[in-house]
ZAMAR-296882 format. One record per residue (C-alpha): residue in one letter; residue number from 1; x, y, z. Coordinates in Angstrom, 1 decimal. Layout:
<recs>
<rec><code>A</code><pos>NUM</pos><X>X</X><Y>Y</Y><Z>Z</Z></rec>
...
</recs>
This chain:
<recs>
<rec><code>X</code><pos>1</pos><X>0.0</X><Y>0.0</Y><Z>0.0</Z></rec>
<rec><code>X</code><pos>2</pos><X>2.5</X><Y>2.3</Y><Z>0.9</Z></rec>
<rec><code>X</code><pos>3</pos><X>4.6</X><Y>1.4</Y><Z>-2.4</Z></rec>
<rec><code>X</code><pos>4</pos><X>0.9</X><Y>2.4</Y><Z>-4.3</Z></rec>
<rec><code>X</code><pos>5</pos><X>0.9</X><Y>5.8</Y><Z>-2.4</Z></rec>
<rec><code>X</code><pos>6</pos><X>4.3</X><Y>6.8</Y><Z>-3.6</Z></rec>
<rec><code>X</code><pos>7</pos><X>4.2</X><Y>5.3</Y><Z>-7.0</Z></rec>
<rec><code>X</code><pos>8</pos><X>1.3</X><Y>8.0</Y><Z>-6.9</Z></rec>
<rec><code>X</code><pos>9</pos><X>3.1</X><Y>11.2</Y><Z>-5.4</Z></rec>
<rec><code>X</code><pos>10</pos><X>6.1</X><Y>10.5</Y><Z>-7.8</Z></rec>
<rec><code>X</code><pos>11</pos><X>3.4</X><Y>9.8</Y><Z>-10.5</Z></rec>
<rec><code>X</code><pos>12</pos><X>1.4</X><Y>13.6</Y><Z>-9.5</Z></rec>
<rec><code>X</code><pos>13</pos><X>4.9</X><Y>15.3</Y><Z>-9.4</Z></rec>
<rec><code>X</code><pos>14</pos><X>6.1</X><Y>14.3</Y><Z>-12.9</Z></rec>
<rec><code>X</code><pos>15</pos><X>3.0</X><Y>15.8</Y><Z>-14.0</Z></rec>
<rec><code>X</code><pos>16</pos><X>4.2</X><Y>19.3</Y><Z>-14.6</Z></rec>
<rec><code>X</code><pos>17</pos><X>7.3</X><Y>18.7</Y><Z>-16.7</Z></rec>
<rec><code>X</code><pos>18</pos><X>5.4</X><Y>16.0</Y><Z>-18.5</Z></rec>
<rec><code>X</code><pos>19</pos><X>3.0</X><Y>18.7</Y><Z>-19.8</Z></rec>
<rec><code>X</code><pos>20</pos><X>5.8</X><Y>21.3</Y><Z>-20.3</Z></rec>
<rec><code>X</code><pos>21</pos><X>7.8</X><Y>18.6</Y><Z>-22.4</Z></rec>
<rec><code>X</code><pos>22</pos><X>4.0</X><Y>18.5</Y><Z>-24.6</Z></rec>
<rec><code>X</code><pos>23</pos><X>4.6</X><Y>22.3</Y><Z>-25.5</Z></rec>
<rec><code>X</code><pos>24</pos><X>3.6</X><Y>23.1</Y><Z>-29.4</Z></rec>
<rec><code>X</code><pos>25</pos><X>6.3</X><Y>24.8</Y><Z>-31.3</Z></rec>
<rec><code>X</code><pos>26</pos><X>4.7</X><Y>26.6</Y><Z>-33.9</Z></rec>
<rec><code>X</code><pos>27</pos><X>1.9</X><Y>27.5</Y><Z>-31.2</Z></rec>
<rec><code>X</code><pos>28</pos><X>4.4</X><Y>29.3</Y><Z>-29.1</Z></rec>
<rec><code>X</code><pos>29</pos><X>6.2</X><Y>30.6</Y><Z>-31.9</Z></rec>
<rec><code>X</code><pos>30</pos><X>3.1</X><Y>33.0</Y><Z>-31.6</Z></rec>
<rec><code>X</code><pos>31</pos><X>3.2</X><Y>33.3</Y><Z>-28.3</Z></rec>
<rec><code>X</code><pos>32</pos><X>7.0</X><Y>35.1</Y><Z>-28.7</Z></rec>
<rec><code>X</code><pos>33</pos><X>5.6</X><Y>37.6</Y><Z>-30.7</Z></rec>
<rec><code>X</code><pos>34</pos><X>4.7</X><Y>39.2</Y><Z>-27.2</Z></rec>
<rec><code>X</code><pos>35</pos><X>8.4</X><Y>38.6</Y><Z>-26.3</Z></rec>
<rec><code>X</code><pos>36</pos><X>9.7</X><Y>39.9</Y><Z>-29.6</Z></rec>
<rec><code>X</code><pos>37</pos><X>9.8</X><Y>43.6</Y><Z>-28.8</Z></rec>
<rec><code>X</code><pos>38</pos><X>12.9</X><Y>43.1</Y><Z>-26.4</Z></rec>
<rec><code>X</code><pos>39</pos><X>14.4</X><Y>39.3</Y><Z>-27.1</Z></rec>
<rec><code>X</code><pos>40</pos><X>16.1</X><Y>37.5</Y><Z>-30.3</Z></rec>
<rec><code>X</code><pos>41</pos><X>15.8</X><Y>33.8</Y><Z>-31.0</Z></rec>
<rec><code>X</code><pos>42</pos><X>17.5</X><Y>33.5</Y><Z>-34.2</Z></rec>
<rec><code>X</code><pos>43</pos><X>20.8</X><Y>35.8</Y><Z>-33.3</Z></rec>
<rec><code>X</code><pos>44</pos><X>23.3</X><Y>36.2</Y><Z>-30.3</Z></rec>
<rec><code>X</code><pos>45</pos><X>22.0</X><Y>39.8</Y><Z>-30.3</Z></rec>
<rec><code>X</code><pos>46</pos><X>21.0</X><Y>41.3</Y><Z>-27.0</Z></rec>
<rec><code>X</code><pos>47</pos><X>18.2</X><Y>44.0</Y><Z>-27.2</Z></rec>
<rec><code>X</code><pos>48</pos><X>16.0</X><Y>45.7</Y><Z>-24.4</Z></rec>
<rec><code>X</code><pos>49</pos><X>16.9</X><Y>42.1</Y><Z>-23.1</Z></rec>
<rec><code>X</code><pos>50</pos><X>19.2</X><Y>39.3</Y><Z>-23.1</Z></rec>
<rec><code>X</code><pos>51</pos><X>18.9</X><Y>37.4</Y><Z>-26.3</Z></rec>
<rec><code>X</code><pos>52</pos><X>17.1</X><Y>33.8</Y><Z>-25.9</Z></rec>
<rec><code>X</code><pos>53</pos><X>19.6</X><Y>31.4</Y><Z>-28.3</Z></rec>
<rec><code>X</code><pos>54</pos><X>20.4</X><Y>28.4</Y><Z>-26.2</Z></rec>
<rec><code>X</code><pos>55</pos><X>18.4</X><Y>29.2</Y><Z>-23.4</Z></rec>
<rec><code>X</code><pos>56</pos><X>16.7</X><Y>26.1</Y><Z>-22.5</Z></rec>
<rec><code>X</code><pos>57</pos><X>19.8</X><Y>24.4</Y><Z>-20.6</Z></rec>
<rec><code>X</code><pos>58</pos><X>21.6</X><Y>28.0</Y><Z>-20.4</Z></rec>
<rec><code>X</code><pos>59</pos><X>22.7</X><Y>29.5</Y><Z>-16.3</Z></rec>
<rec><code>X</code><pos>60</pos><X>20.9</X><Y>32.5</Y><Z>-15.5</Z></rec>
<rec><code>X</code><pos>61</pos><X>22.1</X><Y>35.9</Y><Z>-16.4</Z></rec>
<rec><code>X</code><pos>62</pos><X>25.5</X><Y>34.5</Y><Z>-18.3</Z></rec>
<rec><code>X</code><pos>63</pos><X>24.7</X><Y>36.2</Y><Z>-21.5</Z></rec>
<rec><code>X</code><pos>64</pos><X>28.2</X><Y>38.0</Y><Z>-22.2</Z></rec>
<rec><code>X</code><pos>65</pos><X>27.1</X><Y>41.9</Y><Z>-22.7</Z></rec>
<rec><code>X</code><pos>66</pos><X>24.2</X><Y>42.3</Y><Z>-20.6</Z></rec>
<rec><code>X</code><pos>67</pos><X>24.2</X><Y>44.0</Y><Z>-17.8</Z></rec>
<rec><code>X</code><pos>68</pos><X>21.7</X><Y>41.7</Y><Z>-16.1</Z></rec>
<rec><code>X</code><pos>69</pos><X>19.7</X><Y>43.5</Y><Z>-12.2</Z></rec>
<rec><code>X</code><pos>70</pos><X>21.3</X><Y>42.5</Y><Z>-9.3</Z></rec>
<rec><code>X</code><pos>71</pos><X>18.7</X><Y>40.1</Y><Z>-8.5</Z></rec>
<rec><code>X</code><pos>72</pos><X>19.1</X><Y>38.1</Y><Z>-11.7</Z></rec>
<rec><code>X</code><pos>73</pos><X>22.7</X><Y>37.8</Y><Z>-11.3</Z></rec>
<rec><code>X</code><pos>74</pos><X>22.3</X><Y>36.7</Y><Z>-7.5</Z></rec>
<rec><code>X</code><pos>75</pos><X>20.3</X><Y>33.9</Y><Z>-9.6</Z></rec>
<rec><code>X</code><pos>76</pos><X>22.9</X><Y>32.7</Y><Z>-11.7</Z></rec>
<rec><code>X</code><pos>77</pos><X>25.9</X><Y>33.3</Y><Z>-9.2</Z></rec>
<rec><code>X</code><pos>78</pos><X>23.3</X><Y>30.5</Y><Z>-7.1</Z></rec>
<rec><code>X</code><pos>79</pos><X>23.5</X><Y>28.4</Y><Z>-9.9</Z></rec>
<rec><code>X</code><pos>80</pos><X>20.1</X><Y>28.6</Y><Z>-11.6</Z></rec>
<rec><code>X</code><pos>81</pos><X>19.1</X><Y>27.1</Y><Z>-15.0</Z></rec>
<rec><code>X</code><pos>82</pos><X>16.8</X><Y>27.9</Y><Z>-17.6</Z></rec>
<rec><code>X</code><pos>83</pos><X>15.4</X><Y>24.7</Y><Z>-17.5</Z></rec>
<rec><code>X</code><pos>84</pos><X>11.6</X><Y>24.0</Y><Z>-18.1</Z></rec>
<rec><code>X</code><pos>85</pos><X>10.3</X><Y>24.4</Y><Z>-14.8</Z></rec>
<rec><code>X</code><pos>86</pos><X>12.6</X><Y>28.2</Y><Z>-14.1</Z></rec>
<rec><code>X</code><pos>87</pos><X>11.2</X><Y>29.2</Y><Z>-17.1</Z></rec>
<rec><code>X</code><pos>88</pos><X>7.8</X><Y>28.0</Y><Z>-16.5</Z></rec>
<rec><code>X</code><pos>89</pos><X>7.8</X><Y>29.5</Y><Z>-13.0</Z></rec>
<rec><code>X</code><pos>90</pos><X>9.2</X><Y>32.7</Y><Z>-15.0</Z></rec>
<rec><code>X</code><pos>91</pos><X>7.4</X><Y>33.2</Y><Z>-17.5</Z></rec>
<rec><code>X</code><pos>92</pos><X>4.3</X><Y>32.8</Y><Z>-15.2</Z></rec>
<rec><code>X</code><pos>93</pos><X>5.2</X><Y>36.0</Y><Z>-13.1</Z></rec>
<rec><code>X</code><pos>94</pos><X>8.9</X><Y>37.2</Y><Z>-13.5</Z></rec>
<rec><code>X</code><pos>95</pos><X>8.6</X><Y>39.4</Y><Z>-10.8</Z></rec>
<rec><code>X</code><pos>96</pos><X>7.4</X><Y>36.6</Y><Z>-8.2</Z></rec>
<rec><code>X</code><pos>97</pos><X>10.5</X><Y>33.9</Y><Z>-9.6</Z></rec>
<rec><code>X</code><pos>98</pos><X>13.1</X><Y>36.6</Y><Z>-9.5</Z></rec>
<rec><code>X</code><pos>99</pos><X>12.1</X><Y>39.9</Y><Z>-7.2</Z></rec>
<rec><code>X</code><pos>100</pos><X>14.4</X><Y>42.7</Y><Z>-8.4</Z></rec>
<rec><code>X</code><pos>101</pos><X>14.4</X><Y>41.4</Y><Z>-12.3</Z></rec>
<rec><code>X</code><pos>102</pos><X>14.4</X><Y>44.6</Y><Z>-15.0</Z></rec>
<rec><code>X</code><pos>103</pos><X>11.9</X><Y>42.5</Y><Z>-17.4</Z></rec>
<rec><code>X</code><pos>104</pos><X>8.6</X><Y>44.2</Y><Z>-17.1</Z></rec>
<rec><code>X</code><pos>105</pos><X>6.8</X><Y>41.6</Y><Z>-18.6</Z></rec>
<rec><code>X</code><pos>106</pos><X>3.6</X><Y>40.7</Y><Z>-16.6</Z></rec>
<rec><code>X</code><pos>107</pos><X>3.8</X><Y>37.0</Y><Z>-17.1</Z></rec>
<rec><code>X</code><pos>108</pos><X>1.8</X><Y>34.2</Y><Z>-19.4</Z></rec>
<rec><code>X</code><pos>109</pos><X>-1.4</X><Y>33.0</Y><Z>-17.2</Z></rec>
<rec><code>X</code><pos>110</pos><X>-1.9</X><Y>30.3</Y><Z>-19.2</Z></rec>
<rec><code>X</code><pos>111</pos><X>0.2</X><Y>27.2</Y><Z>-18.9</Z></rec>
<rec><code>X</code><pos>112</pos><X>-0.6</X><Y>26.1</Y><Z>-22.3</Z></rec>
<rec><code>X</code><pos>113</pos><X>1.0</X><Y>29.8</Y><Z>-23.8</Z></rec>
<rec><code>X</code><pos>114</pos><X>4.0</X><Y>29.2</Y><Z>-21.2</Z></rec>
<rec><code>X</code><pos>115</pos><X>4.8</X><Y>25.2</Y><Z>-22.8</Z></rec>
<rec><code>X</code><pos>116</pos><X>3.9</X><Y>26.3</Y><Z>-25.9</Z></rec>
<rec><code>X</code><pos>117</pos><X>6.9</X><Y>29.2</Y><Z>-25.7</Z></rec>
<rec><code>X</code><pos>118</pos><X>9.6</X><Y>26.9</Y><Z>-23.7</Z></rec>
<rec><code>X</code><pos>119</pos><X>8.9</X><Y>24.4</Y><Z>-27.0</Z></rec>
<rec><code>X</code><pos>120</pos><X>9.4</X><Y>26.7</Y><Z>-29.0</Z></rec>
<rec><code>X</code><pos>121</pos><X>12.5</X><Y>28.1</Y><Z>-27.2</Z></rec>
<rec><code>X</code><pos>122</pos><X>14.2</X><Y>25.0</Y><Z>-27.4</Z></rec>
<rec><code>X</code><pos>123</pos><X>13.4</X><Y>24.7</Y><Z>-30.7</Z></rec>
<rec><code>X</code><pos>124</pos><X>15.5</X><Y>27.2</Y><Z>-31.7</Z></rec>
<rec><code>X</code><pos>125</pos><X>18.5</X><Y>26.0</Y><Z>-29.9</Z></rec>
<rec><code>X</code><pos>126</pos><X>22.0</X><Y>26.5</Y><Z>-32.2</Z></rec>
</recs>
């Protein structure tokens, strides 16, 4: 029984990334066009904000020629990685995930947008 019960809670945590994993390129190809105004995919370019090449995998704030907040770089300095869940947890309300950050970017309520993007994202690795 108590085997079942874990096999369960491991079961309910993989959940999340399971459904990330899911994300729809094209659909969040889209969802970036929201993004677009201060972020590259296709160039190591930075703009109003970091470019996004390689991100998925990438530390936080190690973009060479950024000058990142404080509070981002406390992020990477702890070791953080754009993985699926940061960026989900991110995307959802940057200003919760990292407080301090310089991206004024309310967030992406829906979890489907936020998959949809971090597919997309990795997509577009180089």
């Amino acid at each position: 029984m108590k085997m079942r019960m874990l096999f369960a809670v491991v079961a309910i945590a993989a959940l999340p990334s399971a459904a990330l994993a899911e994300g729809d390129a094209e659909k969040g190809e889209k969802v970036f066009k929201k993004c677009k105004a201060c972020h590259v995919v296709d160039e190591a370019k930075n703009r109003v904000g970091p470019h996004l090449v390689n991100i998925v995998g990438r530390k936080v704030a190690s973009v060479e020629d950024y000058k990142y907040s404080d509070a981002m770089t406390a992020k990477g300095a702890e070791g953080l990685v754009w993985d699926e869940a940061s960026l989900d947890a991110f995307l959802a309300k940057p200003k919760d995930f990292v407080p301090g950050t310089k991206m004024t970017f309310g967030g992406l309520s829906k979890p489907e947008d936020r998959a949809d993007l971090i597919a997309y994202l990795a997509s577009k690795a180089q």
